[in-house]
C-alpha positions in Angstrom: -8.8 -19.9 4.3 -11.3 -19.8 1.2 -9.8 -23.4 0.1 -10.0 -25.1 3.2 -13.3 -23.9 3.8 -14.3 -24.8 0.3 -13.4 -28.6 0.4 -15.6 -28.5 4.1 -18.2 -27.5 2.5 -18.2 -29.8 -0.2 -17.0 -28.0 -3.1 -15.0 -28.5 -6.0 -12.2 -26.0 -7.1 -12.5 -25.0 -9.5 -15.5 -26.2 -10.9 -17.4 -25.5 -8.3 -15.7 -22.2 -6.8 -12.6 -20.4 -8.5 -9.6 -19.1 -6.2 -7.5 -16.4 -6.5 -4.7 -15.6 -3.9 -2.8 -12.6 -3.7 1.3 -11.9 -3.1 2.3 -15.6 -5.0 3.1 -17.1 -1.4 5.1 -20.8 -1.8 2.7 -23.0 -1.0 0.2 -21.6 -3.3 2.3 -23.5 -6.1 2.2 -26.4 -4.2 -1.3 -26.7 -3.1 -3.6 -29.3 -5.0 -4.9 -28.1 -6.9 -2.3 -25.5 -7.3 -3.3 -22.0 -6.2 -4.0 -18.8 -8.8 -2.0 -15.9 -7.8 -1.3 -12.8 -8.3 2.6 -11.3 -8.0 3.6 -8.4 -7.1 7.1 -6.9 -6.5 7.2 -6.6 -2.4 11.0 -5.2 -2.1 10.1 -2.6 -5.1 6.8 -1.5 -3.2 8.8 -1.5 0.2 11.5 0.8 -1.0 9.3 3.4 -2.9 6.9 3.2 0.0 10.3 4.0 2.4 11.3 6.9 0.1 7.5 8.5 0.5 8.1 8.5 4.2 11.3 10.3 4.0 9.9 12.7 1.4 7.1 13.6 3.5 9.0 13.8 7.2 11.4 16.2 5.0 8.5 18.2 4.4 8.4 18.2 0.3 5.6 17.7 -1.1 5.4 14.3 -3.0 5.6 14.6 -6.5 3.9 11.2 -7.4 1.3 10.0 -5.1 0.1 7.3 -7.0 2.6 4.6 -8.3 1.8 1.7 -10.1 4.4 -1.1 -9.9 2.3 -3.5 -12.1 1.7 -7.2 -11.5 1.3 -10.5 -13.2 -1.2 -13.3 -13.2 0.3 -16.3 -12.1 -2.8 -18.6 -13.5 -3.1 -21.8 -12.0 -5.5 -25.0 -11.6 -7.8 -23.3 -9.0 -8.7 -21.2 -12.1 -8.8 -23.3 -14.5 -5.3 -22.5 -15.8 
């Protein structure tokens, strides 16, 4: 994607161009330069997002329809970090 793209073009990460992926995919630690990510808990997401669906073909209404699982910064080199 961005990286490969990136290096065609001539460009350094990071000094020339920072990257930030998103989901904290395996390669992206092995990359070089190692890829800046951010993680989020999939399975967590997957099961309130399955409990939603049942709420809702059940007809109730859904108490919560906003829910914020969080996430961390995994900082890497194509950051800086």
């Amino acid at each position: 994607g961005v990286f490969i793209e990136a290096l065609s073009r001539g460009l350094r990460v990071p000094e020339d161009l920072a990257i930030c992926g998103f989901g904290n995919a395996d390669f992206s630690a092995h990359m070089v330069p190692s890829i800046t990510t951010v993680h989020v808990d999939g399975p967590e997401i997957g099961r309130l997002a399955a409990r939603l669906i049942v709420q809702r073909c059940k007809g109730e209404a859904v108490a919560q329809p906003v829910i914020d699982v969080g996430f961390r910064m995994i900082e890497r080199q194509t950051t800086g970090g």
